[in-house]
N, C-alpha and C positions, 0 to 999 in steps of 0.2 A: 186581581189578575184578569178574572172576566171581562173590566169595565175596559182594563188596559186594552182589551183586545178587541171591544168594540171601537172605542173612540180611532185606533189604529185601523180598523176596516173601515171606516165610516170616513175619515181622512183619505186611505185610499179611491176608496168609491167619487168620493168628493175631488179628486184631484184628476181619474178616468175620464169622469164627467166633465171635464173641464179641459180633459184633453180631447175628448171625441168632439166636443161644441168646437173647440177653435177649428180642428182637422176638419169639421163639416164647414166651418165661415170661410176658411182656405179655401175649403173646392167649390163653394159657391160664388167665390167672386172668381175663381180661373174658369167656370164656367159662365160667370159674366162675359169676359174676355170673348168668347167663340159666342155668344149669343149677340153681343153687340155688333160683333164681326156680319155676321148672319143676317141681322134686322139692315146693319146697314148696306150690303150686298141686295139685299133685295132691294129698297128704297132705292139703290142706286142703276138695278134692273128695269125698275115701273117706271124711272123716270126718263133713261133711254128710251123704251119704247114708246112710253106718251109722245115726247117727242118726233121719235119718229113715224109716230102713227097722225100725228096733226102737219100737212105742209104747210099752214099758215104759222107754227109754232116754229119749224124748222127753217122757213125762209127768214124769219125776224134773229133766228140765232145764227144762221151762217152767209146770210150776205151783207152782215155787218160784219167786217174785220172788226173791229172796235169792241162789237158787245162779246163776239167770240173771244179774242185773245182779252177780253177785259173780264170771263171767266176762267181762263188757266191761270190768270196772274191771282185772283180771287182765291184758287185753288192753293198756292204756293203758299198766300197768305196765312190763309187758313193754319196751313197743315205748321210754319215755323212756328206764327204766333199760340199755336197749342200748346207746342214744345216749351216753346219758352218761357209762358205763362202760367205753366202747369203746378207751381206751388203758390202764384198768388189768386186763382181762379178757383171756383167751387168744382165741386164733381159734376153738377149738374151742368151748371156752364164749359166744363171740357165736352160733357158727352152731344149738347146742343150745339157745340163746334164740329162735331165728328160724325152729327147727320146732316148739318147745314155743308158739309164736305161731301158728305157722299149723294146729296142730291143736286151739287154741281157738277159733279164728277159725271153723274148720271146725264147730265144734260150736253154736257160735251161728246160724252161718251156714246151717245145717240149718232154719232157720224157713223160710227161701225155698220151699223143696219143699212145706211145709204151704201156701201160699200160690198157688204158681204150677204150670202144668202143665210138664209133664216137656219137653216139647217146649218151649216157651217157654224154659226154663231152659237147653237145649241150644243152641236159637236164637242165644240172647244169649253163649252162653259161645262160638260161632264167628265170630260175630260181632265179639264182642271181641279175641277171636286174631287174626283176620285184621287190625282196625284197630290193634291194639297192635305187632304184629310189623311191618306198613307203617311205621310212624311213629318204631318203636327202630329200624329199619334207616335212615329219614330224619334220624331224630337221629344216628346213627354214623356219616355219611357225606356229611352235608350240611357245604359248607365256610364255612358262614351261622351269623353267631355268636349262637346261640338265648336269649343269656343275657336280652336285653328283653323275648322271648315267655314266658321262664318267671318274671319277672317282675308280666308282667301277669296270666298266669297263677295265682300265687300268692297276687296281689289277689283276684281271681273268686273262690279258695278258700275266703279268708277271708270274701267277701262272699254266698256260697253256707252256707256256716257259720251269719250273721248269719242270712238268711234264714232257713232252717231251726228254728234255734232259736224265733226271733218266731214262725212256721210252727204251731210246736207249739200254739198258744193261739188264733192266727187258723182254723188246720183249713180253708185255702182249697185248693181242689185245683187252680187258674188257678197260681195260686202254687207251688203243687209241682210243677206241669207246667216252666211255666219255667224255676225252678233247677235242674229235673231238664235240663232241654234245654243250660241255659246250662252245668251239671257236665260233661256228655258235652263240648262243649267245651274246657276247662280240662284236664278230664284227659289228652285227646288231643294239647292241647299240653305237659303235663308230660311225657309217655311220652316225645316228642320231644326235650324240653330235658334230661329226666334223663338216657337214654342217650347223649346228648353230652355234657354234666357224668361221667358215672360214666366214661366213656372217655377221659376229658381226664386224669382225676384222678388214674388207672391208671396209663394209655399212660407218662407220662413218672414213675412210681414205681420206686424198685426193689422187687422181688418178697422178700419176708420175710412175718413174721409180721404187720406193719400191717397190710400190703396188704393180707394173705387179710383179716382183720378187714372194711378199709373195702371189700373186696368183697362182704364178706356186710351190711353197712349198704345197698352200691346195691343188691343181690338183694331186698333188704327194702321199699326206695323203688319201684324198678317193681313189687315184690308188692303195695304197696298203689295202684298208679294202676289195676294190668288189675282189684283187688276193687273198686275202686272205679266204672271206668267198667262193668264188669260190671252192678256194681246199678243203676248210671244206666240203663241200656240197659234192662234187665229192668224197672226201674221204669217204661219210656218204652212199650217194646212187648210186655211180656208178658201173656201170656193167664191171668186168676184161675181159681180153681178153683171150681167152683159150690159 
């Protein structure tokens, strides 16, 4: 009876342990996810201002149309063929796609600074962390199933998109206010509904080489909602440059 009752503790212990090990590899690759997010925001920070801290760097990237718009297309690239590729690509080759991404991103993104002042730029980029971090932490925690908010969500995108584009040719600034106010929006609730998606998708995976992969796809998804509501923001209240 005794032995019955160790080898039964000894199974449980053993099977504990086997559940606190996976429940720690879960939350260390969700917290992969916000660290890749992080490193690649930065790299994509230093690489705007490098730029725009060199005019010789800056003149060779925007008075070429060519080399400019021959990195937003780079950029498009990038971000499909990630998608697309992302069961026949290694982990390491998605994640060297997803800072080769965000130090283009970074270099396009260097216009902002000719644009707007430094404080304005600052502004918005705390502002964003503060709402973006409130909102991934309401997404991971809320036991509210966000899937209809990112839903409608996704609608707004597409129809902010539509806008936009028509945008280009009306040149209404009533109009750009708006979709700029209604994007701040949208994004705020994608922040929400992705970091409950990218935690769901996780949480119940096991940890191998996919995973790491579709954790650098969600690092990639909230990389593009904080650049996005970012420019919202800055679009809404930042200060030009005389």
């Amino acid at each position: 009876m005794s032995e019955f009752n160790y080898n039964r503790d000894y199974n449980t212990a053993a099977y504990h342990d086997s559940g606190v090990s996976a429940v720690v590899s879960e939350n260390s690759v969700i917290k992969n996810v916000y660290l890749w997010m992080c490193g690649a925001l930065a790299i994509t920070g230093l690489v705007a201002y490098y730029v725009a801290s060199n005019p010789s760097v800056q003149y060779s990237l925007f008075s070429n149309s060519m080399v400019f718009y021959g990195l937003i297309i780079a950029e498009f690239v990038l971000v499909i063929a990630l998608t697309a590729a992302i069961n026949k690509i290694s982990a390491l080759t998605a994640t060297l796609m997803f800072l080769l991404y965000s130090v283009i991103n970074g270099a396009t993104l260097s216009a902002i600074f000719l644009v707007y002042s430094i404080g304005s730029i600052a502004t918005a980029f705390f502002v964003t962390a503060g709402t973006f971090g409130a909102m991934a932490i309401y997404g991971s925690i809320t036991k509210t199933d966000l899937t209809k908010v990112g839903n409608i969500c996704i609608m707004g995108l597409i129809g902010i998109i539509i806008a936009s584009l028509v945008n280009i040719f009306l040149k209404n600034s009533h109009v750009e206010m708006i979709t700029s106010i209604i994007a701040v929006i949208v994004f705020v609730g994608l922040t929400a509904y992705d970091s409950q998606k990218i935690k769901q998708m996780l949480w119940n995976a096991e940890v191998n080489d996919t995973t790491q992969k579709l954790a650098v796809l969600g690092a990639l998804t909230l990389y593009l909602d904080f650049i996005n509501l970012f420019l919202q923001l800055l679009r809404l209240f930042g200060s030009r440059r005389d």
